[in-house]
C-alpha positions in Angstrom: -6.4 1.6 -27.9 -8.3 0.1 -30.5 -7.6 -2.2 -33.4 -10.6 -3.0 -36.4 -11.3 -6.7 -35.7 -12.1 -7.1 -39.4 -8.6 -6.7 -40.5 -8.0 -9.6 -37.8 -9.8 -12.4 -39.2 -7.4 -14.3 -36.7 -9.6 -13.1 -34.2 -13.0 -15.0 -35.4 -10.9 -18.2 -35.4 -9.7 -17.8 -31.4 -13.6 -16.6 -30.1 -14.4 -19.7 -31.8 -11.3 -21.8 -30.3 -12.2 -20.3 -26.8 -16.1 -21.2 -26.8 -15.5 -24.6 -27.6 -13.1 -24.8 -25.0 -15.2 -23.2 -22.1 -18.2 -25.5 -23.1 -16.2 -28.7 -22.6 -14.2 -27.9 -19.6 -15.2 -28.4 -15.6 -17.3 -25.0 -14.3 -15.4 -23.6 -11.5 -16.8 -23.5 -8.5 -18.9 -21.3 -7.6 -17.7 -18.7 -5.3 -18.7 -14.8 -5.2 -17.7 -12.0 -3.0 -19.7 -13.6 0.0 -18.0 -16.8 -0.3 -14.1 -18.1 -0.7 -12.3 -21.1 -1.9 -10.0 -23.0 0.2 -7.3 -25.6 -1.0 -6.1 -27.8 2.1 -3.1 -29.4 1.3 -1.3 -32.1 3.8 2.5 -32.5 4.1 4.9 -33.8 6.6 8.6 -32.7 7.2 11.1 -36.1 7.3 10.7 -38.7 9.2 13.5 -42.0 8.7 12.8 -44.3 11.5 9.9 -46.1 9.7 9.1 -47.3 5.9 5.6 -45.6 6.1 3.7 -43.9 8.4 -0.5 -44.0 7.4 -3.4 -42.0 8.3 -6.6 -42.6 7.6 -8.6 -39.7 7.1 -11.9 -39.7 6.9 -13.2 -36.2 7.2 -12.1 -32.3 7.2 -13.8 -29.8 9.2 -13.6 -26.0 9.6 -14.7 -23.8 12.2 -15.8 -20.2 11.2 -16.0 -16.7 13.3 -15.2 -18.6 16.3 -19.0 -19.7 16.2 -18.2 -23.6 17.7 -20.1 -24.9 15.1 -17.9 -27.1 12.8 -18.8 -26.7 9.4 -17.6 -30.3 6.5 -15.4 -29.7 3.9 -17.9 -30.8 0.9 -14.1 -31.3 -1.0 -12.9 -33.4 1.0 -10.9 -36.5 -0.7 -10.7 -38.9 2.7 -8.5 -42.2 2.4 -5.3 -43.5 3.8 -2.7 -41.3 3.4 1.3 -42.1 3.8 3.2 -38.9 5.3 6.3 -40.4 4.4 5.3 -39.7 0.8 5.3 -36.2 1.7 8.5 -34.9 2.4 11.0 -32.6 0.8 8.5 -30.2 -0.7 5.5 -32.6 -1.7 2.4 -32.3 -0.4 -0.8 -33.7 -1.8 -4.3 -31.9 -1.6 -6.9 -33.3 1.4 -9.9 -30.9 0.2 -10.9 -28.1 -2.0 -14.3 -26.6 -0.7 -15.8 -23.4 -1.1 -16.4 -22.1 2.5 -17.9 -18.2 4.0 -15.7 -15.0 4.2 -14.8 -14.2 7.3 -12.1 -15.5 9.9 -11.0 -19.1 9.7 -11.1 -20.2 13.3 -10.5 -23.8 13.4 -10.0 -26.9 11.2 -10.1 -30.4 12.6 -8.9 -33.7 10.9 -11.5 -36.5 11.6 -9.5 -39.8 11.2 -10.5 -43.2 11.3 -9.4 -46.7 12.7 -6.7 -47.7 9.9 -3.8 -46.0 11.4 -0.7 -47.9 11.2 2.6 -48.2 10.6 5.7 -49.9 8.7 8.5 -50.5 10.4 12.3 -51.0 8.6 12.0 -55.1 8.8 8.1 -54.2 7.3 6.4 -55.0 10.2 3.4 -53.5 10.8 2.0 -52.2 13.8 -1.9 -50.4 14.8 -1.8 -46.7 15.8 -3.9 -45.9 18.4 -5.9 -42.7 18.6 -9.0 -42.6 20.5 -9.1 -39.0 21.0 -8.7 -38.2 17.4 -11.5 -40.2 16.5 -14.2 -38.7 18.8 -13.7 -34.4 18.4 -11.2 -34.3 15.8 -7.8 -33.2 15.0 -7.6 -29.4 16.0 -5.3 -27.2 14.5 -5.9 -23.1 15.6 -5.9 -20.6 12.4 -7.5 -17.3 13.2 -7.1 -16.1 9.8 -9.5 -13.9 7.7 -10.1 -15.1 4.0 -12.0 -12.5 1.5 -14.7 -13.1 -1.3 -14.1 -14.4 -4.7 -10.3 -15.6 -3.4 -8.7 -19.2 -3.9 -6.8 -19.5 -0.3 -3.8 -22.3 -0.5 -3.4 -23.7 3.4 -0.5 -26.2 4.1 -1.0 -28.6 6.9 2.8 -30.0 8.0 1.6 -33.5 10.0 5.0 -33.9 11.6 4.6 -38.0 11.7 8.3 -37.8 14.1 6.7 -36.0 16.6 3.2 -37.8 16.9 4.1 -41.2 16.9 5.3 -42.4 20.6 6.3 -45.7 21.5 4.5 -47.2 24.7 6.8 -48.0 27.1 8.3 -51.3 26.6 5.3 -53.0 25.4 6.0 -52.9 21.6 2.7 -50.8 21.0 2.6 -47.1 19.6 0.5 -44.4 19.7 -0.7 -41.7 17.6 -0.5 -38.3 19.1 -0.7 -35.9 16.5 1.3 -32.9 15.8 -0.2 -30.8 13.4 0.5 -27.1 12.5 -0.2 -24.7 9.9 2.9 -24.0 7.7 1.1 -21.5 5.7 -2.5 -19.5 4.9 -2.2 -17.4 1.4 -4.2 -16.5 -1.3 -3.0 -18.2 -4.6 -3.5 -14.8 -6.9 -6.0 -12.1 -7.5 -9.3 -11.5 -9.7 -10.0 -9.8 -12.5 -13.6 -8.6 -13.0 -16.0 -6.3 -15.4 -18.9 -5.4 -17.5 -18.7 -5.4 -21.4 -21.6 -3.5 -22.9 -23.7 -4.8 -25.0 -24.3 -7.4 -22.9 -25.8 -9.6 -25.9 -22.7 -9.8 -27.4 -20.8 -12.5 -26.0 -16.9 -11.2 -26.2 -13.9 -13.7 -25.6 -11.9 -11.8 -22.9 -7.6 -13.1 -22.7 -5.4 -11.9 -20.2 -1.7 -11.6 -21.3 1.4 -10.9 -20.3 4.2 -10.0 -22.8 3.6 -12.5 -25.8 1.9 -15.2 -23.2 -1.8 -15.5 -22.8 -2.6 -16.4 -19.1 -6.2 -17.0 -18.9 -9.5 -16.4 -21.3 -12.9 -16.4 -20.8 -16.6 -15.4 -22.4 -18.9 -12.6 -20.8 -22.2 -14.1 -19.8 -25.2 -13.9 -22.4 -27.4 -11.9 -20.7 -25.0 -8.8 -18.8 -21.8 -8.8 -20.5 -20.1 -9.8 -16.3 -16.4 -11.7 -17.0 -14.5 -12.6 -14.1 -11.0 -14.2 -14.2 -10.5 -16.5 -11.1 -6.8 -17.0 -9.2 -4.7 -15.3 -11.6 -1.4 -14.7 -10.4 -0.3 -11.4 -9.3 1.3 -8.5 -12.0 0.3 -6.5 -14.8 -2.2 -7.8 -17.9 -3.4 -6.8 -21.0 -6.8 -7.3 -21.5 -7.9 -8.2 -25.1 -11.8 -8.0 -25.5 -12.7 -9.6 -28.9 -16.7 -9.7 -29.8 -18.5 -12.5 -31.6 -20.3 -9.8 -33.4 -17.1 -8.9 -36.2 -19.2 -5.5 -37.0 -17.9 -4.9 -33.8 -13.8 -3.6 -33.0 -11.2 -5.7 -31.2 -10.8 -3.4 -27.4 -7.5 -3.5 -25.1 -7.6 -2.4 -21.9 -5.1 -2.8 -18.7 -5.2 -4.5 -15.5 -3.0 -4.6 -12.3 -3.9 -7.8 -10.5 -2.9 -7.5 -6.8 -2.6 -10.8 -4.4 -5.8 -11.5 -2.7 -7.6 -8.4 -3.7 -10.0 -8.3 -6.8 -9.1 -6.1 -9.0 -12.2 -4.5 -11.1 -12.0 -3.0 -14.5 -13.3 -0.1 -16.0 -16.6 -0.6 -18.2 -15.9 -1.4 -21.9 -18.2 -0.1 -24.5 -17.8 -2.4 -27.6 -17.9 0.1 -30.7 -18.5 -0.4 -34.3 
């Protein structure tokens, strides 16, 4: 279906809108189909014997294709963090790195010496962890993650199970419990061609009345790609900056994790 863009002078007014937003906002970052993105997020179930339990995290590491060689989360956000703060359904995000395809292997927490806690009468008392500080925190994952996809993994650090009281003496250690609560991709891609490529056509992706995402085709080859959208059925609304040019529709079925690649559209007069 199309509609004659010069009876939608509507249309010159939200190109315009939509380059002026896409030159001020943040680029994403840069993944294609031989790379991924990966959101680590921390969290910790409840935990009522303390005021605050904190970790101090220092670096995030990943281990890929079983390959032994650890590999930094350039996202990384180290700091002290309080798992108490992270209870009931909150989390807060430790890193956002793009990483390779392929199977996740591994991912270690490097911490560093401010460990401690808070105790009910606000005390507060050192956590030991030697072993944590020399190799890392190491959680197994053994999960594959595909090109082009935003992947969302939940770290629960269960702060009831890794904090043991030595003996009698007063002291505490840190032996931590970590496990992976889940590994998902957050939506799906849209991708495509618009030809000619040297007009620059604002693409929006709706559902029902709502407009989801938009974005511009690149100067040179007419490539759009729409990153994380969630999963369900779009209209595509393909509107050139050239107004000799007709307003194009087309449909698209985003799937989760999968990128879903539309036919070529051929910008008519």
């Amino acid at each position: 279906m199309k509609t004659n863009s010069r009876v939608l002078p509507v249309s010159i007014l939200l190109f315009s809108a939509l380059l002026m937003l896409l030159s001020c906002s943040k680029s994403q970052k840069n993944i294609d189909e031989k790379s991924s993105r990966l959101e680590l997020r921390l969290t910790d179930r409840p935990f009522s014997n303390t005021k605050a339990v904190w970790v101090d995290i220092r670096e995030v590491e990943i281990i890929m294709n079983d390959t032994g060689h650890p590999i930094i989360l350039e996202g990384t956000h180290p700091g002290l963090y309080n798992l108490l703060e992270l209870t009931n359904g909150k989390d807060t995000l430790l890193a956002d790195a793009v990483i390779p395809t392929g199977k996740i292997s591994q991912i270690r927490l490097i911490l560093g010496d401010n460990n401690y806690l808070i105790t009910n009468d606000d005390k507060k008392i050192a956590l030991k962890t030697p072993s944590a500080q020399q190799s890392g925190l190491k959680v197994q994952v053994h999960e594959e993650v595909a090109g082009g996809i935003l992947y969302r993994l939940i770290l629960d650090f269960d702060a009831g199970r890794s904090i043991i009281e030595a003996g009698n003496s007063g002291n505490y250690l840190l032996k931590p419990v970590l496990r992976i609560l889940s590994l998902v991709p957050s939506g799906g891609n849209i991708q495509g061609v618009v030809v000619p490529g040297s007009v620059q056509t604002a693409i929006f992706a709706t559902a029902g009345t709502d407009t989801i995402a938009s974005t511009l085709t690149d100067a040179v080859n007419g490539n759009y790609l729409f990153k994380d959208i969630p999963e369900g059925n779009y209209s595509l609304v393909f509107i050139p900056s050239d107004t000799s040019y007709i307003t194009t529709l087309r449909n698209a079925a985003v799937i989760l994790g999968q990128v879903t690649t539309v036919d070529t559209v051929i910008l008519q007069h």
